[in-house]
C-alpha positions in Angstrom: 32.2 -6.4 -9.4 29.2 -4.6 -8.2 26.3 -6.8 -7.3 23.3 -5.9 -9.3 20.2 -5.0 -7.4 16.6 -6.6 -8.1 14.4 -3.2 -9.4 11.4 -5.6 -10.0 9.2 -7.7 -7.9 6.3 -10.4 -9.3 3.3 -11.1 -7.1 1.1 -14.0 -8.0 -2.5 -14.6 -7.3 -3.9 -11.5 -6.2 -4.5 -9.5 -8.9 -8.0 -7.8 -7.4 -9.0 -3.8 -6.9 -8.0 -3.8 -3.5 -4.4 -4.1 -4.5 -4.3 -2.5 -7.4 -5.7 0.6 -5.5 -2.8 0.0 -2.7 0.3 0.2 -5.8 -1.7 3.4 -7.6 -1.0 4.8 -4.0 2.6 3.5 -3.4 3.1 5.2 -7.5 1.4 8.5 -5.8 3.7 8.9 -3.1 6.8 7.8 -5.3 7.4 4.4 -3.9 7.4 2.7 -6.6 7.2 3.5 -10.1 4.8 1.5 -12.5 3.2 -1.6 -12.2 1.5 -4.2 -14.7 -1.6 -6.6 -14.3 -1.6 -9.8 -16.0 -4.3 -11.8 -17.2 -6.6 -9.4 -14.6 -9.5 -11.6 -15.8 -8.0 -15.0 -13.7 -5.9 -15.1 -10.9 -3.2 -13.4 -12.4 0.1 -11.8 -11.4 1.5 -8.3 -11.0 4.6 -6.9 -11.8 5.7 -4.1 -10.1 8.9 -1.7 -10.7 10.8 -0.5 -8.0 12.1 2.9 -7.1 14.0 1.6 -4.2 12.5 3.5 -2.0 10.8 0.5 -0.1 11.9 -1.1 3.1 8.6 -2.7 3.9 5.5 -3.2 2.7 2.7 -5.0 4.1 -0.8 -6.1 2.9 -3.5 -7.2 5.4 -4.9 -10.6 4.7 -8.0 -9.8 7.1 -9.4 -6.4 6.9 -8.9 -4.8 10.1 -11.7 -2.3 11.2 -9.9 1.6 12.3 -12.0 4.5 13.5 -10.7 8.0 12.3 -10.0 8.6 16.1 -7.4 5.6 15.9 -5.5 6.0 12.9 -2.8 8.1 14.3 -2.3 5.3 17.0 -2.3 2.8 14.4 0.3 4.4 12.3 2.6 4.9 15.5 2.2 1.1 16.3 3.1 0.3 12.4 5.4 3.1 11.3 8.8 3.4 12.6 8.9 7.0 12.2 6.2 9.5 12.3 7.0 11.6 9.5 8.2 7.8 6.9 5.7 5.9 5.3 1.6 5.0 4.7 -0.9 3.1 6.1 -3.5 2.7 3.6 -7.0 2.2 4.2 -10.2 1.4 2.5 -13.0 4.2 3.4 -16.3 5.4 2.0 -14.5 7.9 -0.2 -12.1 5.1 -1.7 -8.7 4.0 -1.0 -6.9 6.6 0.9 -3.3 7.4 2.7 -3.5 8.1 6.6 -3.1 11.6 6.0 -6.3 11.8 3.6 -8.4 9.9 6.2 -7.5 11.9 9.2 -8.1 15.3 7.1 -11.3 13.7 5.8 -12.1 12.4 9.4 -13.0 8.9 8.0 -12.6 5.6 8.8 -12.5 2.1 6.9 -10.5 -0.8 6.6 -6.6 -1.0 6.9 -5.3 -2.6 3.1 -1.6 -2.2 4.2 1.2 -0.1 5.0 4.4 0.9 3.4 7.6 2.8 4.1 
């Protein structure tokens, strides 16, 4: 018998824009494929379908600080490939991949990083 695999994964207690804005992202570059917020008025919980496409993802506790001129070194250090996987970051323009940042030549706040 083939084991069955686990295509959905519950988070509890951070149901807050900053993560919602990271799975919209992960759904935009076909990580994952929906995601549901409940009770977004409390703490909640969020339920996220897989696409299996994830190895790791990562969300920043602490909000770490990244110039445009340093993103590229930042995904090198996080990534394990250059060409697999998103840093997200938080910039004046909204939440953005590292490719939109570097094209934009902005800067924010790292959210996470998945590939």
């Amino acid at each position: 018998m083939i084991p069955r695999v686990v295509t959905t994964a519950t988070f509890e207690s951070i149901a807050s824009g900053c993560v919602f804005d990271f799975f919209v992202n992960c759904i935009l570059k076909g990580y994952i494929k929906n995601f549901e917020v409940h009770d977004p008025h409390r703490v909640g919980r969020i339920t996220v379908d897989l696409q299996g496409r994830v190895n790791d993802c990562r969300a920043l506790t602490y909000r770490q600080d990244i110039k445009a001129k340093d993103i590229k070194k930042y995904k090198t250090l996080k990534l394990p490939i250059c060409q697999w996987g998103y840093v997200v970051i938080s910039t004046p323009d909204g939440v953005l991949d590292h490719e939109e940042a570097i094209q934009r030549n902005v800067g924010g706040q790292v959210l996470g990083y998945f590939h």
